[in-house]
N, C-alpha and C positions, 0 to 999 in steps of 0.2 A: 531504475536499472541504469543502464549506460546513458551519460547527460549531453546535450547537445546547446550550448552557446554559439551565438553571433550577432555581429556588429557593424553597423554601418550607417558615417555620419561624418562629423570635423574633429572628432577627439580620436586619438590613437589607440588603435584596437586591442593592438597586445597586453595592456595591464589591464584594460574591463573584460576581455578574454580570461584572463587568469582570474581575475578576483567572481568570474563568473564561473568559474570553471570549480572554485573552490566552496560556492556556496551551493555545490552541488555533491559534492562527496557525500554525504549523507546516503545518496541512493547508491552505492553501492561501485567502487569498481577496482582495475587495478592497473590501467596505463591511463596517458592521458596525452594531449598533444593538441596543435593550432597550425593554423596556415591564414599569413595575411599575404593581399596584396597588395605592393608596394608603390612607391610611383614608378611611373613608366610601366605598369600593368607588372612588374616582377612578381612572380611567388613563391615565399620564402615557406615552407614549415621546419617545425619543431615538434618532437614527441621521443617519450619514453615510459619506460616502466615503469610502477612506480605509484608515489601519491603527485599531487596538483605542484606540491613544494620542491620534489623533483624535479618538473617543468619546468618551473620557474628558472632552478638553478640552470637548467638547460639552454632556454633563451637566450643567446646574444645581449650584449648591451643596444647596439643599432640594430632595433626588427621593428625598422618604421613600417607603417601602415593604415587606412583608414578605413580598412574596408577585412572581414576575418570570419575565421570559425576557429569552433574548438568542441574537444569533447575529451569525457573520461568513459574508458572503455570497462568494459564486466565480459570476459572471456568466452563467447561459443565456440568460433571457429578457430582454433590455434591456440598457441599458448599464450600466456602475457610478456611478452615481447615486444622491442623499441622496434622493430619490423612490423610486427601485428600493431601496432596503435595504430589511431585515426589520428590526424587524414590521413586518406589516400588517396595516391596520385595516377595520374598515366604515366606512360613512358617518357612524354616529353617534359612530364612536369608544369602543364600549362592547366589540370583542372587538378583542385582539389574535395574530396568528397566527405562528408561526416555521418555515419550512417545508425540507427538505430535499429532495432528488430534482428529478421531473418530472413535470409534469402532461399525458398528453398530448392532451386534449381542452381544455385551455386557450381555446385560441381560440374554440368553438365557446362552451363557456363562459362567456368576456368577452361575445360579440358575443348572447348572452341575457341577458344584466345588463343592458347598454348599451341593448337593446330594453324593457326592463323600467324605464325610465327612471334606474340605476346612474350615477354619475358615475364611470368609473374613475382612481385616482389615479398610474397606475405602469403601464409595461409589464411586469408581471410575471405568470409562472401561478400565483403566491402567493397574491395579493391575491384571485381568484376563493375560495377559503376562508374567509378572514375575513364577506365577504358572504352564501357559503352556509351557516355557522352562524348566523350571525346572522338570519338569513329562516326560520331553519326554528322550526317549532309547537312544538318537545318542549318538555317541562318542567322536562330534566336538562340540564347539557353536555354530558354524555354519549352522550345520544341526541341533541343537538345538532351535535356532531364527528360521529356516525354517522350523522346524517342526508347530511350536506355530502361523509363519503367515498361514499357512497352513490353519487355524483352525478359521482365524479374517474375518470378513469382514468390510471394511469399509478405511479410511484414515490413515496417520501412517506418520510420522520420527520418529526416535526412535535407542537409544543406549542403549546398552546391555554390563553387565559386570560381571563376573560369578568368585568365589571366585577359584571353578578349573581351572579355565583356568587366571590366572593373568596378561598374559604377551601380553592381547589381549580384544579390544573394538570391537563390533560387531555391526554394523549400515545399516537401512536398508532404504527406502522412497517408497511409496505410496501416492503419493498428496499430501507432506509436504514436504517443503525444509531440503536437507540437504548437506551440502559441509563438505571436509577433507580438510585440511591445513597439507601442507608437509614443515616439519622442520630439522633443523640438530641436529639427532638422536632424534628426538621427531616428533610427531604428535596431529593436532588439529584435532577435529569437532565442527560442532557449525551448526544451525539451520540459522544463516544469518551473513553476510561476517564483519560486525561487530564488531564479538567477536573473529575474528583471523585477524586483520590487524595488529592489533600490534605487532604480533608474526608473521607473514608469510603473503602472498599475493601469494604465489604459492599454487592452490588452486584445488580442481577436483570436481563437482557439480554429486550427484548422478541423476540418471534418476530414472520413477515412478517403479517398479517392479525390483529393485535395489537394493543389499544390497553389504559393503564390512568388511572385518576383515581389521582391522587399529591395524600396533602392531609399536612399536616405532622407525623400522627401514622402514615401508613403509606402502601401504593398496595396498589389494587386490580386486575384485569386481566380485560381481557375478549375475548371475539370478537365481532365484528359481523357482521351482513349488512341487507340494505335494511328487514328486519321488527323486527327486537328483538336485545336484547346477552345476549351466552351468557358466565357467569360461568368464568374459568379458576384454575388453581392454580397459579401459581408464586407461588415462594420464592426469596430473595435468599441469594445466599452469598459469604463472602468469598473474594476473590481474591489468589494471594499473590505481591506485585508490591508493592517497596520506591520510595514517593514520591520519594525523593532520586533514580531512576532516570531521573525525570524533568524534573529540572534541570543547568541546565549547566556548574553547578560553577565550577573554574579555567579550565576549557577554552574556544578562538575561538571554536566554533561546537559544534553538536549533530552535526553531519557529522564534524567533527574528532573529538572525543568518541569518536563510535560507530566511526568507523576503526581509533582504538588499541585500540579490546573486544576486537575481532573474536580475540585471541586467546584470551580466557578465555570469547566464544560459543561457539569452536567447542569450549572443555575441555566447556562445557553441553550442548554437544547429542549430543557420544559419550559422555559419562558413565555408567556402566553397561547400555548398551548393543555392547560389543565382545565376543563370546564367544572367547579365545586357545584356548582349549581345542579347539576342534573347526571355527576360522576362517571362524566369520558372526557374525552380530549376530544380535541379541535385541530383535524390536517389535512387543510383543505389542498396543500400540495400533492396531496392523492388523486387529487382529481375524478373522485368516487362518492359516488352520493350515498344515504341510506339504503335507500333500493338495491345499487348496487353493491355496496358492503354485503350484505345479506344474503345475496343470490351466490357469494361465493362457498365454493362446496369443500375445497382443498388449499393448503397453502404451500407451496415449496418455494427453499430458501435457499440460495447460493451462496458462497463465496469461497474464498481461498486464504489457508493459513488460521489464522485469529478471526477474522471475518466468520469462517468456518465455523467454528466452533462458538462463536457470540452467538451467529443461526440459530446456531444446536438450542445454544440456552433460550431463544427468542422461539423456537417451535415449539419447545418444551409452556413456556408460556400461553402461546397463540393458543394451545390444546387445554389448557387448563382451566382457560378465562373464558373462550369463546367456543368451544368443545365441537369443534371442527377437526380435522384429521392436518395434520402440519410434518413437516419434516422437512432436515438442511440434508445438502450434499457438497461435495467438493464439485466445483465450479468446472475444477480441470478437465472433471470427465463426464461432463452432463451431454456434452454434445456428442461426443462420440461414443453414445449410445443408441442414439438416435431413438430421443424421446419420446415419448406420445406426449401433445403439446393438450392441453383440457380444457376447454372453453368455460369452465364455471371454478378453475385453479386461477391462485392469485398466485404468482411469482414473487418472490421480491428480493433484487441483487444489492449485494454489499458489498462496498469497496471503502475503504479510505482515500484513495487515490481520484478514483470514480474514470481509471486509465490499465487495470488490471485487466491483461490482454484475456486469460481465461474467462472471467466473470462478461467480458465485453460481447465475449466472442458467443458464451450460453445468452446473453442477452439479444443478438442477432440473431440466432438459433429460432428462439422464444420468438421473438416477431416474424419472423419467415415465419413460423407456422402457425400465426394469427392470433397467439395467445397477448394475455394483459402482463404486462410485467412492470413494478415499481422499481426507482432504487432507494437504498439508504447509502448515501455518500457524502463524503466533506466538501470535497471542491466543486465550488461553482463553476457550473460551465463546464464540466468535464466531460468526455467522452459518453459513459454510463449515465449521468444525468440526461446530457441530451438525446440519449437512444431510448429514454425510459418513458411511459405512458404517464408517469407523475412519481412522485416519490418523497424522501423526507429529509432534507439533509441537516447535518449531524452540528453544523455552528460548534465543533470542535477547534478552532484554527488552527494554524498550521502544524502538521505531527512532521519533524523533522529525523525525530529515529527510529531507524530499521525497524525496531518491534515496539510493538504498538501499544498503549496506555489508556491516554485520553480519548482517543477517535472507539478505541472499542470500549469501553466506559457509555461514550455517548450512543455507539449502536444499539447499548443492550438498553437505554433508557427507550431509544426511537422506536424499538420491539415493544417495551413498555407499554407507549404510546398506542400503537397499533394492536396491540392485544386487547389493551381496553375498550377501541373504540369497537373492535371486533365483534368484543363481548357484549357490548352495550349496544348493540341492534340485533344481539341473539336476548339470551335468557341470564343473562348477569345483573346485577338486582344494583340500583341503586345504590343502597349500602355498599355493598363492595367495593362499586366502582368509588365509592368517595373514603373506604378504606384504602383502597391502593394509591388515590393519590394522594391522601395523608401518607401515607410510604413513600411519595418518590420527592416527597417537597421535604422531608425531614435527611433524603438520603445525600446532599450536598455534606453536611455539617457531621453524619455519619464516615462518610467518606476520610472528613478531615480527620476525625479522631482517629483512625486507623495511621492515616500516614502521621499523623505527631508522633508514630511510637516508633520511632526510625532506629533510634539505638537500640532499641531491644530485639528487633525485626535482623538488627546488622548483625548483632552476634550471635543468631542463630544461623543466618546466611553464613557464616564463617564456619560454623558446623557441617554444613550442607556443603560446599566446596569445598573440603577434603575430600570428599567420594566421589568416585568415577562414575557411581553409577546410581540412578535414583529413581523411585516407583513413587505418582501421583493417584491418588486413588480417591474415588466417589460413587456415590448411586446418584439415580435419576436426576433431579437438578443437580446434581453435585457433578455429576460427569465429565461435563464440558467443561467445567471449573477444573478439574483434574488434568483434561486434556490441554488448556492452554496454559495450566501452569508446567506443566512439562514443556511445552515448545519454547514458552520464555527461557527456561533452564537451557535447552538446546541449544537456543537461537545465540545467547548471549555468552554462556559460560565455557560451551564447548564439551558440555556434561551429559552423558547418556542420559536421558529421561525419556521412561515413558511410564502412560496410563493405562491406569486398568479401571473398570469399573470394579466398588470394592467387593461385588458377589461373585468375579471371577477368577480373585486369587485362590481361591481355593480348586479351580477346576486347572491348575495347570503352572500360573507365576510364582508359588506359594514355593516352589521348590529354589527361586532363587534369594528368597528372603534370608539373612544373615545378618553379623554385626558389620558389616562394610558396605549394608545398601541400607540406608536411609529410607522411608516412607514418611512423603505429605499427604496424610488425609484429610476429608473435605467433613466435616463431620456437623451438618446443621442439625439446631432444633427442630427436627421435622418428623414424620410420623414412623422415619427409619431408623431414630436414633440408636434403638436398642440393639439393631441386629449390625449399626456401625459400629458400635462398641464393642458388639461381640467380634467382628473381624480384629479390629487391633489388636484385640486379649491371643488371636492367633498369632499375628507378629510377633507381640511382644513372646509370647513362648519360642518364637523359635530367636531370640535377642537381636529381633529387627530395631533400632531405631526409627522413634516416633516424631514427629511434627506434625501437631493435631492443631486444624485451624478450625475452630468452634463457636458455642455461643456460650455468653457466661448460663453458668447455672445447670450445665450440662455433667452428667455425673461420670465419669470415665472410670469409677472405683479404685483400684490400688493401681495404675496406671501412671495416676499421676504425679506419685511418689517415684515412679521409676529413674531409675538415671539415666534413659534412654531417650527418656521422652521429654517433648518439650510443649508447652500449650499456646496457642495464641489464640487469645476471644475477638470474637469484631460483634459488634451492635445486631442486637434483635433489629430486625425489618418485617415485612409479611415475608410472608415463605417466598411468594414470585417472585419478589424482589431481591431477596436473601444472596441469592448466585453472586452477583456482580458485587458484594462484600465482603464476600469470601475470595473472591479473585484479588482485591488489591493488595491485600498481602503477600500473595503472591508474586506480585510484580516486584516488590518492594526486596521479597528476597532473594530474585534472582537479578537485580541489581546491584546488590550489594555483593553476592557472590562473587560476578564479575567484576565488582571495584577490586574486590578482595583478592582474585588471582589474575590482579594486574592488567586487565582486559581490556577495550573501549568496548562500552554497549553503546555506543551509537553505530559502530558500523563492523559490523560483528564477519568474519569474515566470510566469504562466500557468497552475501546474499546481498540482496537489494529493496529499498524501501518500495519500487513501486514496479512490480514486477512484470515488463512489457515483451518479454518471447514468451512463446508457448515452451 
């Protein structure tokens, strides 16, 4: 979501500002802006609307400085406005602030400034921080920033840089990521590990109720509360995560890019984890022994978006291999239902990010009331990994665009993983288990064959963006497959999609089928085929257009002579595994869609790759 850069050391802040500020677009926003200070303690900002290249042109030629922040803003409070950017300032212009999250006593906040005689400059819940440091007594910034969280309530990363105090960045985190980057005599921050590989990889992740002074020979780290600051110990380490992973090479896009990975993600994330010998895996980042596997009675599965919906296909699994009761939910709203937490339920949260405030916040949830909760996540070190009782992460590397390929590729292999081993201290035989992992060691080289068929995949995608409006449709494993192939359509094209399971277009969607709404259905060799086949034969009666993604050998009858209809086969697999091959086509053509009406899928508009408000 909204990215937070800073810098402080002997090289000039304002161009590693911007070139940091730009390898952060990716997550999402729509202003952006910096504030250095200068010599003589001056502080100059700059900000506007806009992308990073706007800033840039913004900038002065003379915005000396050694000492900065920066950020690209994603809209809650206000509009996207050269006003509403970050920083923001006080009155006198002597603190600047870069804020991420949510404030959510803002208003009451402003409208005590405003009483206090406050000019305020911006509708933003930013701008209230800049003011309360800057009003408060202490003698430090430290105690300064502490006094002012003192005073918020709500989510927060956030750097802090005060014209008195020059020789020091002051940075705190509440439900918003935030990492320091240790350099020789310099120091980074930056909101996600992005905007400091280029520059360092020896790295320290703040926790939530977290704040440190980063001055350019090191940082320090503290806890606050409304009295006095409690000194902490962390230690920065390095992370091992190849820079060039993060640019986009030869390749159109960063979505493109990560498309074709997917099949050397998925060699990473079975890699020594497959046991042939006695047919499960091996994850011991579970931190669950046999005993404990087994004693487990229920499984619920979180996440938010694509995550969501991997779940879906991962409970679907869980239930089939290990014949336990499983089911996913939206992340968003697990907490506030006030769950009943089950001491023999296995949780297990899914992020990409492993910083997705919803997922973070059910996983807080989950521990406050004593239950076990794992993650499945990419980034080391992230927030949800370290909240988690153990978990599996995904050796995806770094997923640079908004909508997600690779990283959910590998989530649904790490379900894989964990169904089997599931299944393999229940009643799942041997044989099986070493049937499925002949399915998951053949599904790299499966993967690739599907994406070699790019051309064929693009001129159906060029079919499918003409219409406004478009129906994704599957039964049982196929469902979820439906359901994120519609979101990718949404996310990226700007194209109505939505899913249906395909047994319930006949109770109700069936009256908007026509020739101007295209149908993708999900149509595997599986034990539903017949009654798939017979839903199309109702589309196509009413002159739906078809896009049947199948298995060869599958009989669709006079179908597929239709002029309506189009076929795409992807590789036999075992049925469990089948989902996640049926999905990459999907990706594929909702990329090319959006190549096709002109789009960027990497940063689609409105949304953000790593989604940190509630």
């Amino acid at each position: 979501m909204c990215g937070i850069v800073g810098y402080i050391g002997t090289q000039q802040a304002a161009p590693l500002l911007l070139e940091g500020l730009g390898r952060l677009e990716h997550r999402g926003y729509d202003s952006a802006g910096m504030a250095v200070l200068g010599t003589g303690g001056a502080l100059r900002v700059a900000k506007r609307s806009g992308r990073v290249r706007d800033l840039a042109e913004e900038v002065p030629a003379r915005f000396g400085g050694k000492v900065g922040i920066g950020h690209t803003r994603w809209a809650t409070h206000g509009p996207a406005t050269d006003h509403n950017a970050h920083p923001h300032t006080d009155v006198a212009g002597r603190v600047a602030v870069v804020h991420n999250g949510i404030l959510d006593n803002a208003s009451a906040l402003r409208a005590m400034l405003a009483d206090e005689g406050v000019e305020l400059a911006s509708d933003t819940d930013t701008e209230v921080l800049a003011h309360l440091v800057a009003r408060s007594g202490a003698d430090t910034l430290e105690g300064r920033v502490a006094d002012a969280l003192g005073a918020v309530e709500g989510t927060y990363g956030l750097a802090v840089v005060h014209a008195d105090f020059p020789d020091r960045i002051v940075v705190a985190r509440n439900g918003s990521p935030l990492i320091v980057g240790v350099g020789d005599k310099e120091m980074h921050v930056a909101s996600d590990l992005a905007a400091l590989v280029r520059y360092t990889t020896t790295v320290a992740y703040l926790d939530d109720g977290e704040m440190a002074t980063v001055t350019a020979q090191g940082f320090t780290t503290y806890r606050h509360d409304t009295a006095q600051l409690h000194r902490t110990h962390r230690d920065a380490a390095r992370v091992d995560v190849d820079p060039a992973a993060y640019e986009i090479g030869e390749h159109e896009s960063f979505m493109h890019a990560e498309m074709l990975e997917q099949p050397r993600a998925a060699e990473r994330v079975l890699r020594g984890r497959l046991d042939e010998r006695f047919g499960t895996s091996h994850l011991g980042g579970l931190n669950l022994d046999a005993r404990e596997l087994r004693a487990i009675r229920r499984v619920k599965i979180l996440g938010c978006g694509s995550a969501y919906y991997v779940g879906q296909m991962g409970a679907s699994m869980i239930e089939e291999l290990a014949r336990i009761p499983a089911d996913a939910e939206a992340a968003s709203e697990f907490r506030y239902r006030d769950p009943v937490i089950e001491p023999d339920t296995l949780y297990v949260a899914v992020s990409q990010s492993g910083e997705t405030i919803d997922t973070l916040l059910a996983v807080q949830e989950i521990r406050r009331k004593g239950g076990r909760v794992v993650g499945l996540v990419n980034v080391v070190g992230s927030a949800i990994a370290r909240e988690c009782d153990g978990g599996i992460y995904l050796h995806a590397g770094p997923e640079v665009a908004v909508a997600s390929t690779k990283a959910l590729t590998t989530m649904f292999l790490a379900f894989s993983l964990l169904a089997l081993q599931l299944g393999r201290v229940r009643d799942l035989s041997i044989a099986d288990g070493k049937r499925l992992i002949a399915g998951l060691q053949q599904l790299p080289e499966q993967i690739q064959s599907v994406l070699d068929r790019d051309d064929e995949l693009a001129k159906v995608a060029e079919r499918l963006a003409a219409s406004d409006s478009l129906f994704f449709i599957g039964r049982v494993r196929g469902f979820p497959v439906a359901r994120e192939g519609a979101q990718k359509f949404k996310e990226i094209t700007y194209r109505h999609a939505e899913a249906y399971q395909t047994s319930e277009l006949k109770h109700g969607p069936l009256a908007l089928i026509s020739e101007d709404v295209p149908t993708v259905a999900l149509v595997p060799d599986d034990e539903l085929v017949e009654r798939n086949v017979a839903a199309l034969h109702e589309i196509a009666a009413r002159r739906g257009p078809l896009v049947v993604v199948t298995h060869e050998g599958v009989d669709l009858g006079d179908l597929s002579a239709a002029p309506g209809t189009h076929r795409i086969d992807v590789p036999r697999n075992e049925r469990e595994i089948d989902p996640i091959l049926l999905t990459i086509p999907l990706q594929v053509l909702a990329y090319h869609a959006a190549k096709h009406l002109g789009l960027d899928a990497d940063k689609p508009r409105n949304l953000a790759k790593s989604v940190t408000v509630e």
